[in-house]
C-alpha positions in Angstrom: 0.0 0.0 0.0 1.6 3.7 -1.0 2.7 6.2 1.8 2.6 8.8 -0.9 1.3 12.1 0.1 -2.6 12.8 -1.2 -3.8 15.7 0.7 -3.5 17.8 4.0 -6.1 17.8 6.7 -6.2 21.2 8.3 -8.0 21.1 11.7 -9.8 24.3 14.1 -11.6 24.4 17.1 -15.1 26.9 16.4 -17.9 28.7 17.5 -20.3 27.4 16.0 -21.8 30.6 14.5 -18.3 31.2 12.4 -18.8 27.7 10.5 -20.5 29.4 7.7 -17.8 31.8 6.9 -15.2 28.9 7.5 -17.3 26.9 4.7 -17.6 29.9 2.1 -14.0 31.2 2.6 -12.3 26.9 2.1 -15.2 25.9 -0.8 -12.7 27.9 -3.4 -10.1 24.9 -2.3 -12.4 22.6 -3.0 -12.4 21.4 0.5 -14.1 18.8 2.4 -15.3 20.2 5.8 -17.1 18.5 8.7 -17.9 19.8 11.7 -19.2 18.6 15.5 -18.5 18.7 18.6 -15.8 16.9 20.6 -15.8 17.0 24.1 -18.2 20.0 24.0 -16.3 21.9 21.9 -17.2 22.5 17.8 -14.8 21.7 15.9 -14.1 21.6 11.9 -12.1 19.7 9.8 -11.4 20.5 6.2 -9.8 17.9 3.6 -7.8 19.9 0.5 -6.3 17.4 -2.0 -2.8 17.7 -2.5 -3.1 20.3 -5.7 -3.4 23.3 -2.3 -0.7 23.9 -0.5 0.6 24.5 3.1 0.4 28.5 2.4 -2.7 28.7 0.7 -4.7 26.4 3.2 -2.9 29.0 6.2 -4.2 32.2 3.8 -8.2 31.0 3.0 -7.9 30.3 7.3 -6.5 33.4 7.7 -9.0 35.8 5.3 -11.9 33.7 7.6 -10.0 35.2 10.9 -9.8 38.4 9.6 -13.8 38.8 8.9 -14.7 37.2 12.0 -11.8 39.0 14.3 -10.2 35.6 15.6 -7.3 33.5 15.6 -7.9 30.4 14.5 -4.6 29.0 14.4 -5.0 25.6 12.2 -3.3 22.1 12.9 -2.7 20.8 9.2 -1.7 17.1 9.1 -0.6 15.6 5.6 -2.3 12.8 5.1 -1.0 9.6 2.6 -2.5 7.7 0.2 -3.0 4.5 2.8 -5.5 6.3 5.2 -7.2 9.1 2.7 -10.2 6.6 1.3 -10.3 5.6 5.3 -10.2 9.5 6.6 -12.7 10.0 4.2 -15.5 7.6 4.8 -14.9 7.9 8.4 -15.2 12.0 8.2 -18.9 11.7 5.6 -20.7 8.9 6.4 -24.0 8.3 4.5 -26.7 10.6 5.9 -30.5 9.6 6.0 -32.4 13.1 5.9 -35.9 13.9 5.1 -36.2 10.5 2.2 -33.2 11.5 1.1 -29.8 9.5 1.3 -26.7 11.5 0.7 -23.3 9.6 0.0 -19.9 10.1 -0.7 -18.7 6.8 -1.2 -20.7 3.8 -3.4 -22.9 2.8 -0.7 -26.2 0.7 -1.3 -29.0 2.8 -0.9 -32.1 1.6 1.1 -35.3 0.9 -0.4 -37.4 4.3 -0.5 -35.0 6.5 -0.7 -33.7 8.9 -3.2 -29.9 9.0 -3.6 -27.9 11.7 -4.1 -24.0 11.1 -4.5 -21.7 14.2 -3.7 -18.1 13.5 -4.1 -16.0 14.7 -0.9 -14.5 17.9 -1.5 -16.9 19.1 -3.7 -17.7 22.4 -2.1 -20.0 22.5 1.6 -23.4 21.7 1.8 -23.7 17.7 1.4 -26.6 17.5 3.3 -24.2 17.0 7.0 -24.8 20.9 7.9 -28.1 21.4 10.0 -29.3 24.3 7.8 -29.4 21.9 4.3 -30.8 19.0 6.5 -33.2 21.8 8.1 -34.0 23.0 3.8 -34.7 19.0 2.9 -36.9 18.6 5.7 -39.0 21.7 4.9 -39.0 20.9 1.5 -40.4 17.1 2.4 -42.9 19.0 3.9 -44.2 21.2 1.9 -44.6 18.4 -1.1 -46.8 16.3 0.6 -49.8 19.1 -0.1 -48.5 20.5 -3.1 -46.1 20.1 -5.9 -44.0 22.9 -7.8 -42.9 23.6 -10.8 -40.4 26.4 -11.4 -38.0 26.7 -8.5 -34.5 29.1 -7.8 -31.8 28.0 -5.6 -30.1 30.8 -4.5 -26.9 30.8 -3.6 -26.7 26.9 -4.1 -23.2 25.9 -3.0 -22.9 22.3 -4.1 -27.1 22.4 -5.5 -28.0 20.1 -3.2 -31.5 21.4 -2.8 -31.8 21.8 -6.6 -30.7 18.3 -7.6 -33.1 16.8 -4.6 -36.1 18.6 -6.1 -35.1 17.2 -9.5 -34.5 13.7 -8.2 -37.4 13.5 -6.3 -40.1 15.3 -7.9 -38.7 16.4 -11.9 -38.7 19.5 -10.6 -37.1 22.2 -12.8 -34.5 24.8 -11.2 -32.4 27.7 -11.6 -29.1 27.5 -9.2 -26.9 30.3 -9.1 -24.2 31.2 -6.7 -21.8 34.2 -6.2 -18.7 31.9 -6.0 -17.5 30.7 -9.8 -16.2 27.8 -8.6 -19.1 26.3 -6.7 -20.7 26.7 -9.7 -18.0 24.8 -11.2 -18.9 22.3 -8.9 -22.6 22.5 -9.0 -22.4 21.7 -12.8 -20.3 18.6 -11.7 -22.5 17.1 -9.1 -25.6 17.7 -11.2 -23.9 15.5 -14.2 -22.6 13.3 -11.6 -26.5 12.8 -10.6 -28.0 13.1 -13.6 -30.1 15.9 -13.3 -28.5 18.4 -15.8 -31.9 18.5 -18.1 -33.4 19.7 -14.6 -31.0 22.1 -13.2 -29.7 24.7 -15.0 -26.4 26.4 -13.0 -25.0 29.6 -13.5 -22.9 32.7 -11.8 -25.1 35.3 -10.0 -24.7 38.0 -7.7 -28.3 38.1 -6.3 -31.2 38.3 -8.4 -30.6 40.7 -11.2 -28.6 38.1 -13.3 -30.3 37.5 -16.7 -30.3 34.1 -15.7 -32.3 34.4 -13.0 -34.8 36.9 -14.5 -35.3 34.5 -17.5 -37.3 32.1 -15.5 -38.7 34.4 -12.8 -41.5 34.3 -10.9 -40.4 31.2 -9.0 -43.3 29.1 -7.1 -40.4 27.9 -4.5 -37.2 29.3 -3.4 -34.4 28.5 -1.6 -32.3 30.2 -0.2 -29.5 29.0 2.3 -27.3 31.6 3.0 -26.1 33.7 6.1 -28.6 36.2 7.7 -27.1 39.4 6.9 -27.6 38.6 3.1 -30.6 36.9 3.4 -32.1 40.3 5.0 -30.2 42.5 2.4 -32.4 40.6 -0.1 -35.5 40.3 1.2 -37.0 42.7 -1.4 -35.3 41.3 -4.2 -36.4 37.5 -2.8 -40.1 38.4 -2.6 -40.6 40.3 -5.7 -39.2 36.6 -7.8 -41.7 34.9 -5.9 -44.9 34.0 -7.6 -48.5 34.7 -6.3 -48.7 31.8 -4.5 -44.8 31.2 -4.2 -43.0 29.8 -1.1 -39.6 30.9 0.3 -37.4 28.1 2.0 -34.4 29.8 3.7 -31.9 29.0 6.3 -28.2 29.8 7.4 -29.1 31.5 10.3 -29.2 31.0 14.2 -32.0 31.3 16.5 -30.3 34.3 17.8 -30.9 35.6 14.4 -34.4 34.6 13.3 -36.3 37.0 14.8 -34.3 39.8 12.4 -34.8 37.2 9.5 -38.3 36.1 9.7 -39.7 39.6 10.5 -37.8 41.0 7.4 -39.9 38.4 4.6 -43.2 38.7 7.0 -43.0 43.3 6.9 -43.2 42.1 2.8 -46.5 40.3 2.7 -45.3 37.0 3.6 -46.7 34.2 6.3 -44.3 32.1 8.5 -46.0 28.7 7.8 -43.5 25.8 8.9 -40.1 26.2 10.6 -37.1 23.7 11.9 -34.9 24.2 14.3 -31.4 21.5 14.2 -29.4 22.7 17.0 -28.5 26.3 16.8 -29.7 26.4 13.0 -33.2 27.7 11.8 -35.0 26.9 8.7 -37.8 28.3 8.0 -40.8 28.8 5.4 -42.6 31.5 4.2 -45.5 32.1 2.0 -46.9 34.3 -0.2 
């Protein structure tokens, strides 16, 4: 078996509120990042292949510190060919969430369940983080009275929550992200699953993308993101919505969703089902 050098691991302890800024900052390095506690403490692990190295792992760390005022100081540990596969499925285990089953790994997938593979490293969002668990659930949810049609995933990281409602239901979406290379990787998983006559994914920076205006008004939206923006674009979020249209949003804390459910409900819309996964709220709103 070959000790040849693969990847690094790079490894922080967190408060649990800076993981989303930890995730966006690393998904450019096409890392793989868990996170959990460990002896009451949060703490995240990220995976980079070995293309990154040493000084650009401590830099992405570093531009995270700076916006969040902290020192994060990160342990990274090369890691050899021998225990990479191992590291791997030990760090992502399949998840069960909401009829869903999310893999890394070739795994057999129960009976009843739809599948959706996501290679490790390919950006954050795999269905682990409470807020995407939190999105699934509410979208489960919401399907068993009534189906959609034209949905927008904004800000869709690896299109998770695109490529479910695809594999699930057919349903047709527009994912878009700020970040050009989680799109990158977007398109990638969606081949990867199949769903690329479905989901359709593209650069935007909010909602004024051609893109997005092509297919707009929506009947659902996603939208799991980080509070601040999620207020900033409340307006711009509730005029793409349809008549009847339904807003499924998340990436904030329950510190936070006061601020974020009272900015969509001052704009017409009604708080009808909500899910709280530790700190992490998801919540939807309708027209």
């Amino acid at each position: 078996m070959s000790d040849t050098f693969v990847g690094w691991k790079a490894s922080i302890s967190v408060e649990e509120s800076h993981i989303p800024t930890y995730e966006e900052i690393l998904s450019p390095l096409d890392a793989a990042v868990d996170t959990g506690k460990e002896s009451g403490q949060w703490m995240l692990n990220a995976f980079f292949t070995a293309e990154q190295t040493e000084e650009s792992i401590k830099s992405a760390f570093k531009i995270a510190d700076d916006i969040l005022g902290v020192s994060s100081s990160p342990v990274l540990t090369a890691v050899k060919d021998e225990d990479w596969q191992e590291k791997m499925r030990r760090e992502f285990p399949p998840l069960e969430v909401a009829g869903f089953f999310i893999h890394t790994f070739d795994e057999e997938v129960p009976e009843g369940l739809v599948e959706l593979k996501i290679p490790a490293g390919m950006a954050f969002g795999t269905g682990e983080h409470p807020t995407t668990a939190g999105c699934l659930t509410l979208y489960t949810n919401l399907t068993q009275e009534r189906q959609f049609e034209n949905a927008l995933d904004m800000g869709c990281g690896s299109a998770i929550l695109a490529m479910a409602a695809a594999k699930k239901h057919g349903l047709h979406s527009i994912a878009v992200d700020i970040d050009e290379p989680s799109v990158d990787v977007a398109i990638e998983n969606c081949e990867f699953n199949n769903v690329l006559n479905f989901v359709k994914c593209a650069y935007s920076d909010g909602f004024g993308s051609d893109i997005v205006q092509s297919k707009a008004p929506y009947d659902l939206v996603f939208a799991n993101i980080l509070a601040n923006p999620l207020i900033e674009m409340s307006d711009d979020l509730v005029n793409a919505m349809d008549k009847n249209g339904v807003a499924i949003l998340s990436g904030f804390l329950t510190t936070q969703k006061e601020d974020v459910i009272k900015s969509y409900v001052s704009k017409g819309l009604t708080l009808v089902d909500e899910i709280t996964i530790g700190d992490w709220v998801a919540a939807a709103l309708k027209k």
